[in-house]
N, C-alpha and C positions, 0 to 999 in steps of 0.2 A: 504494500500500500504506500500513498504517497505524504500522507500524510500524519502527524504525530500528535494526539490530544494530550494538554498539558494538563487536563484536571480530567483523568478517566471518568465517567460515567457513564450505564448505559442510554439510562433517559436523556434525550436530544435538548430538551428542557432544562436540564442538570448540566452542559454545555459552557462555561461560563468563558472561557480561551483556550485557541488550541495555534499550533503552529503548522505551515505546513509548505509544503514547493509552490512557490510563484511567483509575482513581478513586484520590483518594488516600481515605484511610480517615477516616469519617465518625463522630463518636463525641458524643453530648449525655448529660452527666450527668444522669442521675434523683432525686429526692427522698428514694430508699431506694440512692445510690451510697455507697460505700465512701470515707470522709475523702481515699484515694490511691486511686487508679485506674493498675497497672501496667499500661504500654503494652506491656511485651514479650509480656503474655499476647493480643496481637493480630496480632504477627508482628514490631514496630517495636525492631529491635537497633542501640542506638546504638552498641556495641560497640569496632567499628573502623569507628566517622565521627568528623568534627570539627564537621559544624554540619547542622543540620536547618532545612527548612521550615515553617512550618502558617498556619491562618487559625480565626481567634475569632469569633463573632458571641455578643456579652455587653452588659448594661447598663455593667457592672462587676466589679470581682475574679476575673479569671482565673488561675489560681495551677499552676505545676507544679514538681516537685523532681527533679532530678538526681543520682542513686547511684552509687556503687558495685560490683563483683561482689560486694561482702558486706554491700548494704545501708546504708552509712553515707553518710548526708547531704553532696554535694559541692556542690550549688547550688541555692536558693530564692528561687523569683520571683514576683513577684504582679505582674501589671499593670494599671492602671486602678483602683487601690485607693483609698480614701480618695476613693468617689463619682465615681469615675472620674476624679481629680486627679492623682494620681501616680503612679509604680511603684517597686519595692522589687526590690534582688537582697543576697542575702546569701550570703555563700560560707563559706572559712570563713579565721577572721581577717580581713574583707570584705565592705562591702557599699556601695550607691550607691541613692540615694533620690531619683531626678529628678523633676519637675514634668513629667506629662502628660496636661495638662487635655484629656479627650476624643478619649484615645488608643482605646480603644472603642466601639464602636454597637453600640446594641440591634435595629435594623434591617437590618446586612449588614454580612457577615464583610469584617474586618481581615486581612492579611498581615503577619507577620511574622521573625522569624529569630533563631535563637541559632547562635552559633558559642563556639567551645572548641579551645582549643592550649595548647602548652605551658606558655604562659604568665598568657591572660586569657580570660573569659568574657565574652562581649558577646552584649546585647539590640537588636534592631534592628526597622526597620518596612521594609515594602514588598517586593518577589519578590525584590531582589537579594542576598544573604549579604555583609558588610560597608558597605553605603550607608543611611544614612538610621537611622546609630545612635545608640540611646536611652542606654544605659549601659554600663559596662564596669566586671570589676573582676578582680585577680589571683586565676586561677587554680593551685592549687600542682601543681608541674611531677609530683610523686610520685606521681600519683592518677589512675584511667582512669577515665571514665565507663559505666557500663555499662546503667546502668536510666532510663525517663523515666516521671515518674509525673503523671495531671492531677491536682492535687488540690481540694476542694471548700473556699473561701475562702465565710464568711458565709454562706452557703448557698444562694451564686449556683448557677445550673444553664445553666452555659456550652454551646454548641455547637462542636465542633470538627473541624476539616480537618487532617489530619497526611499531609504528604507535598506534592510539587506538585500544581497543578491539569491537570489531565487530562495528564501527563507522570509514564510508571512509568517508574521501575526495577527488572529482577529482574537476580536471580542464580543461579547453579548453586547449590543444597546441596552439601556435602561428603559422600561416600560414594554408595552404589548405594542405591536405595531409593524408596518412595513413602508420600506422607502416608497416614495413617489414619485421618482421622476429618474432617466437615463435608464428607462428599460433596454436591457441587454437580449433577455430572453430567461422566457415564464415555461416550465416544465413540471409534469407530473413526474418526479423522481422518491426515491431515500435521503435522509440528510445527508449520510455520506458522500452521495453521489452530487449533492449539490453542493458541496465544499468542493469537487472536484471539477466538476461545472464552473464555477466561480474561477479556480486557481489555473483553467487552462487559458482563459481569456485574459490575453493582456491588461485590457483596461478595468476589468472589473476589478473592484475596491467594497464591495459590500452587498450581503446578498441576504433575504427576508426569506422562511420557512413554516410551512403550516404544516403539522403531524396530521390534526387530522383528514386532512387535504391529500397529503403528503405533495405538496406545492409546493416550487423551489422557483422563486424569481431572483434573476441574477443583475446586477447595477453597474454603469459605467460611470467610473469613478471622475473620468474628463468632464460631462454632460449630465451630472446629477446637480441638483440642492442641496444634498442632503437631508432635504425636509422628509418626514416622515407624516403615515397615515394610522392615525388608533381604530385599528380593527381586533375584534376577539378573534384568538387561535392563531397570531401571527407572531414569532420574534425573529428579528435581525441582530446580525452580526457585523462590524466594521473591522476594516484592516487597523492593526495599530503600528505607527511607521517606527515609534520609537519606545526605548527603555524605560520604565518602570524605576 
C-alpha cells in the first residue's frame, strides 16, 4: 500500500492524520504576480506549526515574509540576494546577513527549511529541519505566526515546492462538512481508495468523504476557496504542508 496512517484506526471517523505518497504544492510566480503571494489562499496554514519544508529553483532572490493573524510583518527573508551572494533575515528588532555565495540554481530546485519557537527563527538548507543552518535570529516569544507569503524580490520569477517531496500530510477538518468549490472529481469509492484518488492527482490538496455514501469527492487545491458546506455524514480532510 501507498500509504501510512499515523493514528491507526479502523473507523474512517477515528481518522484524525495520516501521511502518505504525493505532491507537495507546486507554485512559479508570473510577471503579472502580486508583490506577496499568500500561501494560505492555497490551503498552507502555518498556524499551529513551528517549521516548514520547501525547494526553490531560482537564478537569485527568493524572498518570503512571515505574519501575523493580523497581518503584521514577523519575519523577512531573501535568499541568494545580492547575485546570489548572500541572504538577508530580518525580524523584528533582528536581522542576520550571511555570505551565500551560490546558495541557488537556476537549473534544479534547492531544499531548504525554516523553523520558529519560542525563541528564534532559523534558515536552513537541505530535507533535514535544524542541520545545515544558514542563519538565525531572535524571535519575540509574544507573536504567533500565522500567514507565509512568496514574495517577488527584483523581479525574479522563482519556482516553488512547498511541503515534502512526494511525503503528505493530511488532517481531519474540524466540524461535519465538505469543501465547495475546485471539484476534481466525485466517486463512489472506500476511504482508502479515496486517499488514493486524492494522492494521484497532482493538484488535489483536500478531499470530503461520506461512509454512508461511501462518496469520495476529491479538490483542487489551485481553484478551490476552501470554503466548506455543513452537510450530515460528511468529513474532510486537508493537506498539512508543515510541522507541528
Amino acid at each position: 500500500m501507498r500509504y501510512t496512517m499515523v493514528l491507526r484506526w479502523n473507523l474512517f471517523s477515528m481518522v484524525l492524520a495520516f501521511e502518505v505518497h504525493g505532491w507537495p504544492l507546486e507554485l512559479t510566480l508570473a510577471a503579472n504576480s502580486s508583490l506577496l503571494t499568500n500561501l494560505t489562499s492555497y490551503g498552507v496554514d502555518i498556524s499551529r506549526c513551528r517549521s516548514i519544508k520547501f525547494q526553490v529553483k531560482a537564478c537569485e532572490d527568493h524572498g518570503f515574509t512571515i505574519t501575523n493573524s493580523s497581518g503584521s510583518g514577523l519575519m523577512d527573508v531573501t535568499i541568494g540576494g545580492w547575485s546570489n551572494t548572500r541572504s538577508y533575515l530580518e525580524g523584528i528588532g533582528a536581522s542576520a546577513f550571511p555570505s551565500t555565495d551560490g546558495i541557488l540554481s537556476c537549473d534544479e530546485y534547492r531544499s531548504f527549511w525554516i523553523d520558529w519557537n519560542d525563541q528564534n527563527f532559523a534558515l536552513g538548507k537541505g530535507e533535514v529541519v535544524g542541520e545545515e543552518k544558514v542563519a538565525e535570529v531572535q524571535f519575540p516569544q509574544s507573536e504567533e505566526a500565522a500567514h507565509m507569503f512568496l514574495k517577488r524580490v527584483n523581479g525574479t520569477l522563482p519556482s516553488n515546492r512547498i511541503g515534502e517531496m512526494f511525503r503528505s500530510q493530511f488532517e481531519l477538518v474540524t466540524g461535519r462538512g465538505r469543501f465547495s468549490d475546485g471539484l476534481i472529481e466525485e466517486k463512489a469509492t472506500t476511504f482508502v481508495d479515496c486517499i488514493d484518488l486524492c494522492t494521484d492527482h497532482r493538484h488535489c490538496g483536500m478531499f470530503s468523504y461520506n461512509s454512508e455514501l461511501t462518496l469520495c469527492v476529491v479538490f483542487d487545491r489551485m481553484a478551490s476557496s476552501f470554503s466548506m458546506t455543513s452537510e450530515n455524514g460528511w468529513k474532510s480532510w486537508k493537506m498539512r504542508y508543515c510541522n507541528m
